[in-house]
C-alpha positions in Angstrom: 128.9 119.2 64.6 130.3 116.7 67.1 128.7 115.9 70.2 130.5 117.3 72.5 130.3 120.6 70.9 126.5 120.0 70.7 126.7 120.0 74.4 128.9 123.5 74.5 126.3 125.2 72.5 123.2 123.8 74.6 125.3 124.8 78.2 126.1 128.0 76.7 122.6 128.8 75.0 120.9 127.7 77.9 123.3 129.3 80.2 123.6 126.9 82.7 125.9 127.0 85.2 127.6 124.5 87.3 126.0 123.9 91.2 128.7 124.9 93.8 130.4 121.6 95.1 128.6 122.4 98.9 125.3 122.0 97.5 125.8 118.7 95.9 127.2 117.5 99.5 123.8 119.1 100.8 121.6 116.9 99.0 124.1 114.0 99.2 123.5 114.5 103.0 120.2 114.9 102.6 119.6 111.7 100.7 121.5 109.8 103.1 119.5 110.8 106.2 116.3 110.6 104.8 117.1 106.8 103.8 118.9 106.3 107.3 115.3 107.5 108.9 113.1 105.7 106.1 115.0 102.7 107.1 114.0 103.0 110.5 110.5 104.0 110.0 109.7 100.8 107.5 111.9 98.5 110.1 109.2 99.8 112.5 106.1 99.4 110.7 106.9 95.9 109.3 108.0 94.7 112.3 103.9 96.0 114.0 102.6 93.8 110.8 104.2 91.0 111.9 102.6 91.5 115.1 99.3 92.0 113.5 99.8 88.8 111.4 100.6 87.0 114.8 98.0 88.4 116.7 95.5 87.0 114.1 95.7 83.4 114.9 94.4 82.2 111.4 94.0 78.2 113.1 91.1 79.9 115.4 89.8 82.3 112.6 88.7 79.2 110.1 86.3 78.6 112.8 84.8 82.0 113.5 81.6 82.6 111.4 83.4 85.0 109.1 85.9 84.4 106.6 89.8 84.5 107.5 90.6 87.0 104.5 87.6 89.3 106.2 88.9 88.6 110.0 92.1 89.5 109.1 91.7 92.8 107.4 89.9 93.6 110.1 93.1 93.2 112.2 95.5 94.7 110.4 96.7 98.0 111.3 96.3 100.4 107.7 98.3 103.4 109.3 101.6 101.4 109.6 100.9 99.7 105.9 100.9 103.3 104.9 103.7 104.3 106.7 105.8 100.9 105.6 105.1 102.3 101.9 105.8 105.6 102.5 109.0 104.5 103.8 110.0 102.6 101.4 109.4 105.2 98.6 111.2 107.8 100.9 114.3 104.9 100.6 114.0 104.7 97.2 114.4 108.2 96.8 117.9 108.5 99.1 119.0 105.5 96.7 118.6 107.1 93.4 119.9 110.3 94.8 123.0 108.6 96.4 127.0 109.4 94.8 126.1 106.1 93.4 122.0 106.3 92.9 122.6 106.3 89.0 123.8 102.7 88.8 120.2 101.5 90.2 117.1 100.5 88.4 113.9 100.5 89.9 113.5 97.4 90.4 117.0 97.3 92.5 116.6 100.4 94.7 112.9 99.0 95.5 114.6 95.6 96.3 117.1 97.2 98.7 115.2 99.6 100.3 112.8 97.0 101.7 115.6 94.4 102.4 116.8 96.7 104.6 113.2 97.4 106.3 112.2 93.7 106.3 115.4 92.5 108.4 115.4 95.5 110.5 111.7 95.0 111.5 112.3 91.5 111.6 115.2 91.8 114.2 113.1 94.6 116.3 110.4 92.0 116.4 111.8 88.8 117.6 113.2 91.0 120.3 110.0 92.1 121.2 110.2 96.2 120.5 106.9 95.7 118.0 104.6 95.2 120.9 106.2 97.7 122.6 105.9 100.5 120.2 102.2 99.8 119.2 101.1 99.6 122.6 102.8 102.9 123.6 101.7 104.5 119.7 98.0 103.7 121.1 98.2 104.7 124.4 99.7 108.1 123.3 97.3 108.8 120.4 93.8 108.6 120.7 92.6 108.6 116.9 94.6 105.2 116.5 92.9 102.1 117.4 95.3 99.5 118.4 96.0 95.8 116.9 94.3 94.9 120.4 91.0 97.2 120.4 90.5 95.6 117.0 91.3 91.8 118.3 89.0 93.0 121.3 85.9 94.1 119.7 86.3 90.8 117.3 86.4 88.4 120.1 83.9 90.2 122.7 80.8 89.1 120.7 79.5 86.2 123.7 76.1 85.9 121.4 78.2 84.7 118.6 80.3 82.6 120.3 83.1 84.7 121.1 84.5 85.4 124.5 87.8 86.9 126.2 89.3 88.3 129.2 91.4 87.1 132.5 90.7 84.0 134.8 90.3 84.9 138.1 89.3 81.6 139.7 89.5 77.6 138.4 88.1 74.7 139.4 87.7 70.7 138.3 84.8 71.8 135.1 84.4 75.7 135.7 86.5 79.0 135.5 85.2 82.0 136.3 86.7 84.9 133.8 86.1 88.7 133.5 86.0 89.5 130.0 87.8 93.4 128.7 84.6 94.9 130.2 85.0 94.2 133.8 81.9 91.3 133.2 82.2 88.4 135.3 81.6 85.0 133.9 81.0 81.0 134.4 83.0 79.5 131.8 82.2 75.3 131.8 84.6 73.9 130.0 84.2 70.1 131.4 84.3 68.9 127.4 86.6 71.9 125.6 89.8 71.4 123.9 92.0 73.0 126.0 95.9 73.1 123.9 98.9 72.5 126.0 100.2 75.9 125.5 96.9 77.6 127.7 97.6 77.7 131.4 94.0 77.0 133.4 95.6 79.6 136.2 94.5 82.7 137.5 95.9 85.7 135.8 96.4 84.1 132.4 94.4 85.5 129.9 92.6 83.2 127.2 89.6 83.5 124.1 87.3 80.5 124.1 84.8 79.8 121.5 81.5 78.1 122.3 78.1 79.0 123.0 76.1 81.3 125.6 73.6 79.9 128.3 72.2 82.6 130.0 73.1 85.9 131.0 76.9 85.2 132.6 77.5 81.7 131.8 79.7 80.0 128.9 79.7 76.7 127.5 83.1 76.8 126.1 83.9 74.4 123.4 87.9 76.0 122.4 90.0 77.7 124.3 93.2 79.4 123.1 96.1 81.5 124.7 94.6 85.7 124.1 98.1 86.6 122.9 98.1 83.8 120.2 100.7 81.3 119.3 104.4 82.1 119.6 103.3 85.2 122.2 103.8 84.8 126.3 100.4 85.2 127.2 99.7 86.8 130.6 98.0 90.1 131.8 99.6 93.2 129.5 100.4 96.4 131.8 100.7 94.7 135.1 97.2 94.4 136.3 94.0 93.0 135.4 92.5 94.2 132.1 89.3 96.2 133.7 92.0 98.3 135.8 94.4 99.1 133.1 92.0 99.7 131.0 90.4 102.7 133.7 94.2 103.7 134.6 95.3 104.2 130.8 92.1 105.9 129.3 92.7 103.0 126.1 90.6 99.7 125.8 92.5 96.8 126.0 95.7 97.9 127.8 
């Protein structure tokens, strides 16, 4: 027996029947719109990782007292890896099940389905929209903690070393700075290395690393731009940190 009549008998002793044409255009559709929408979703979640990788500041982390790989899982937001890899598995899937889906290995759906992601999120950040989003994300759900509540509670440790928060007043050797609590501090930094990129001026906002003298004084012997490098630094929200952090219910914004 030939193939093809191999195949007769099988259709006919199985009694399959052919799917009306409408229901192939259905989950053609389907397919379509669910990689359209994965698309977006893993453009959106890469795009917050690479403002978790920028927020981390890996030049200031080699001189923390914890490792960098350590520091920087701490930063890194889990919820959008997980969505990123849902996404792209959701992509996958609208590939294979495309008019053309049957052409694809593995290997090449995977590759195009976070292509697609990666220069979408990539485009979304350089324009800004990933700070944006995970700032509003945070604001809006109260389970999440944000990239900044995590860069917060890793640089608010004074007793190790670690300070942040806004300047409020400068002069020749001394700041004064209220950290994301609302504390007011004395920050001496007559012998710090200060980079070019940190403005000494009220309203900018800045981590230092150094040593603590007291009960609200600062010997600081680094000080570094809060939003890290590449970011314009500044207050976030339009107000000192202490207020928006009353206004908005979230710590840090």
């Amino acid at each position: 027996m030939e193939g093809s009549e191999k195949l007769l008998a099988k259709i006919k002793g199985q009694q399959i029947k052919p799917k009306p044409k409408g229901l192939f255009w259905a989950q053609r559709s389907l397919a379509g719109a669910g990689f359209a929408l994965a698309a977006l979703l893993g453009a959106l979640a890469f795009s917050i990782l690479l403002f978790a990788i920028q927020q981390t500041d890996f030049n200031v982390l080699s001189h923390l007292g914890h490792s960098r790989l350590e520091l920087f899982l701490g930063l890194l937001p889990f919820f959008w890896i997980g969505l990123l890899i849902l996404a792209l598995l959701t992509g996958m899937y609208g590939i294979r099940h495309s008019a053309r889906g049957y052409k694809f290995t593995l290997a090449r759906q995977m590759g195009y389905s976070a292509a697609l992601s990666i220069l979408l999120g990539a485009l979304f950040f350089i324009t800004g929209g990933a700070s944006y989003l995970e700032k509003a994300f945070a604001i809006q759900v109260s389970l999440y903690e944000s990239i900044q509540e995590k860069k917060i509670k890793l640089w608010m440790m004074p007793e190790q070393g670690q300070l942040a928060g806004q300047i409020v007043e400068v002069s020749a050797s001394t700041l004064q700075l209220v950290d994301f609590s609302g504390k007011r501090w004395t920050i001496d930094y007559d012998s710090a290395f200060v980079p070019p990129m940190v403005l000494l001026e009220p309203g900018e906002e800045i981590k230092l690393m150094g040593n603590m003298e007291g009960n609200s004084l600062f010997l600081a012997d680094d000080i570094r731009p809060w939003q890290g490098p590449g970011s314009r630094n500044g207050t976030r929200g339009g107000g000192p940190p202490w207020e928006n952090n009353q206004k908005k219910g979230k710590k840090g914004y």
